[in-house]
N, C-alpha and C positions, 0 to 999 in steps of 0.2 A: 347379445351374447354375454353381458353383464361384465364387460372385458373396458378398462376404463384408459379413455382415449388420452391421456395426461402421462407420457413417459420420463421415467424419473429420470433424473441428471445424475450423473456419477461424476466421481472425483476422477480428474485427469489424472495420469501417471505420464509422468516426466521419466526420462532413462538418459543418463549418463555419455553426452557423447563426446569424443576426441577432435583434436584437433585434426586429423587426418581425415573423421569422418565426413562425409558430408552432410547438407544443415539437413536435420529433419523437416517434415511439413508441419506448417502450422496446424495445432491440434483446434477439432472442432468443438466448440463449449455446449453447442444447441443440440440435445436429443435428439429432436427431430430431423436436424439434419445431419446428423452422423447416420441416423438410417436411412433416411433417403440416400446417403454417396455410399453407404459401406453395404449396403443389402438392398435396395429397390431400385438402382440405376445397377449394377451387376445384374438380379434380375431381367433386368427390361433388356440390356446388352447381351447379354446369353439365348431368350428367345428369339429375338432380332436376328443374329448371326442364325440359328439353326432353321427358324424358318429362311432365311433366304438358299441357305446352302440346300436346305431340302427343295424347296422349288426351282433351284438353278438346276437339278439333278431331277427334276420332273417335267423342267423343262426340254433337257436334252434327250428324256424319252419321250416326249409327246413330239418332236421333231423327225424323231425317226419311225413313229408310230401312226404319223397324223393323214397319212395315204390310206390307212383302214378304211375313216372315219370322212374325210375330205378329198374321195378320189370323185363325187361328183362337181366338185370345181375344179378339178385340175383341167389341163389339156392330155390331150393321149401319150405324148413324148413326156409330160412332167410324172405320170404315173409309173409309165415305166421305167423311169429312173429312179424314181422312190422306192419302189421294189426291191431294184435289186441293191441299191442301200440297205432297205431292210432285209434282204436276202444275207447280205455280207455280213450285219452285225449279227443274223441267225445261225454263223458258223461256225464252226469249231472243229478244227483237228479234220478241215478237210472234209466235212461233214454239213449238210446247211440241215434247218428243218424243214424251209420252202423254198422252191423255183420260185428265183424272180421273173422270167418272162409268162410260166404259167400263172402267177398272182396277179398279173397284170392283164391277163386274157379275162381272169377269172370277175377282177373290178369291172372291166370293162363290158360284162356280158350279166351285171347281176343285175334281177328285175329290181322294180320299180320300190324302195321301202316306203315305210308308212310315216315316216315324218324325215327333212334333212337334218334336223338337231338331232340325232338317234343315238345312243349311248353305245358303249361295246358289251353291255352285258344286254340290253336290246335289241342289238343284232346277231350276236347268236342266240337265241329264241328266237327272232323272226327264222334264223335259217334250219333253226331243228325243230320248230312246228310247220315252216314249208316242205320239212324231210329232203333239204337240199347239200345235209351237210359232205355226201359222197359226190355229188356234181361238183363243189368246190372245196377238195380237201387243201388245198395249201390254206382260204382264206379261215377256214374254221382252225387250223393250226396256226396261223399269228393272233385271231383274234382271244383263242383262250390264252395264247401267252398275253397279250397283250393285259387280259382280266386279270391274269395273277401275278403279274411285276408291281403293283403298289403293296407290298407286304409289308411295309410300313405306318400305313393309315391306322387312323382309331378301330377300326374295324375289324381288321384282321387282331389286333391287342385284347379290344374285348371277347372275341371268339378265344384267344389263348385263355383269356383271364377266366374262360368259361371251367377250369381245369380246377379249381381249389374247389367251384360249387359241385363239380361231379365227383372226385375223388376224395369223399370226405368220409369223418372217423370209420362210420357203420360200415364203406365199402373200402377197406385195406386190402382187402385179397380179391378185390375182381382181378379180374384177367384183363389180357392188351386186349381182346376181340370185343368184350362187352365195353371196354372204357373206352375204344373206338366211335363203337355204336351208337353209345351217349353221345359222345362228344361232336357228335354229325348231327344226331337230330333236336342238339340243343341248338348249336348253332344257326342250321336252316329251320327254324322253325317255324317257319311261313309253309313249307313244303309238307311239313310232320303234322300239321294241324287239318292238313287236306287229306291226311292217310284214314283208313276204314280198318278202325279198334278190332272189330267181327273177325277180317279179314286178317290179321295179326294173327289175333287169338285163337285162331283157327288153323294159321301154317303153324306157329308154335306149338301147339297139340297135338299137329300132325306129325311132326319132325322127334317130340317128347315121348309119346304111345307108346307103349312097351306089348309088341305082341306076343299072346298067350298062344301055346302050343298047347290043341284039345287032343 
């Protein structure tokens, strides 16, 4: 980068202190390590803390979350109390989103998946291409909550970040409905790229047609 690795030394500055004060710290003479203690240990110290604090707090949902994903090794009694843990943290104002004894029927009666390591966003696909998601409505409602509680990951930020490339100079006056639309099939692009152009083009023209009165 033509960025030259030799950092210059600057004059210390000394400042005036009292006798009340107390001693200041011995000032550092070496470049290189005044930035190493004043900017690259601060660095390293600030990552440190927030990744842990973030995985202390992924950890304590993957503890109440982990009967989704690992109810074929429980025993029958340990499922259903994870349940209805997870039943209780799904509540609010006297309100749950699932029965914990039905989500516990529901583990206990689901056929056979296609691998034990199975992700939460490959087991709802396995259960909405088996078209089982109304045989077990409590399990398909934790496991989408479960897919949408890490709003925090790189993932969901670049999908936000996807917002300056769609709403730029030339399109100042789209509307909410079309910067929506963007904004979904940029994201899922994996899904958008399976779509049939013809068949767009086609309901759009339909919907556009302005019929003539002969």
């Amino acid at each position: 980068m033509n960025v030259d690795t030799v950092l210059k030394q600057k004059r210390l500055r000394t400042k005036k202190c009292h006798f009340s004060c107390e001693c200041a710290d011995e000032p550092v003479s070496d470049a290189l390590k005044r930035m190493e203690t004043t900017f690259f240990n601060v660095v390293v110290d600030t990552a440190i803390s927030s990744l842990n604090e973030r995985f202390k707090t992924l950890g304590k949902v993957n503890e109440k979350f982990k009967v989704l994903l690992g109810f074929t090794d429980m025993s029958d009694k340990d499922i259903v109390d994870h349940c209805q843990t997870l039943s209780n943290t799904l509540t609010h104002d006297g309100h749950s989103d699932i029965d914990g004894r039905e989500l516990a029927m529901e583990l206990q009666s689901v056929p056979d998946l296609p691998s034990k390591r199975i992700t939460t966003m490959d087991f709802l696909t396995f259960l909405h291409e088996k078209k089982r998601t109304e045989v077990f409505p409590n399990l398909w409602v934790a496991l989408r909550i479960c897919a949408t509680l890490p709003v925090t990951v790189s993932a969901a930020e670049r999908s936000f970040s996807k917002l300056k490339l769609i709403k730029i100079y030339l399109r100042s006056t789209m509307a909410q409905e079309r910067l929506r639309g963007l904004a979904i099939i940029s994201v899922n692009h994996a899904v958008s790229r399976e779509l049939s152009y013809d068949d767009v083009i086609d309901e759009f023209a339909s919907r556009k047609s302005r019929r003539v009165k002969l």
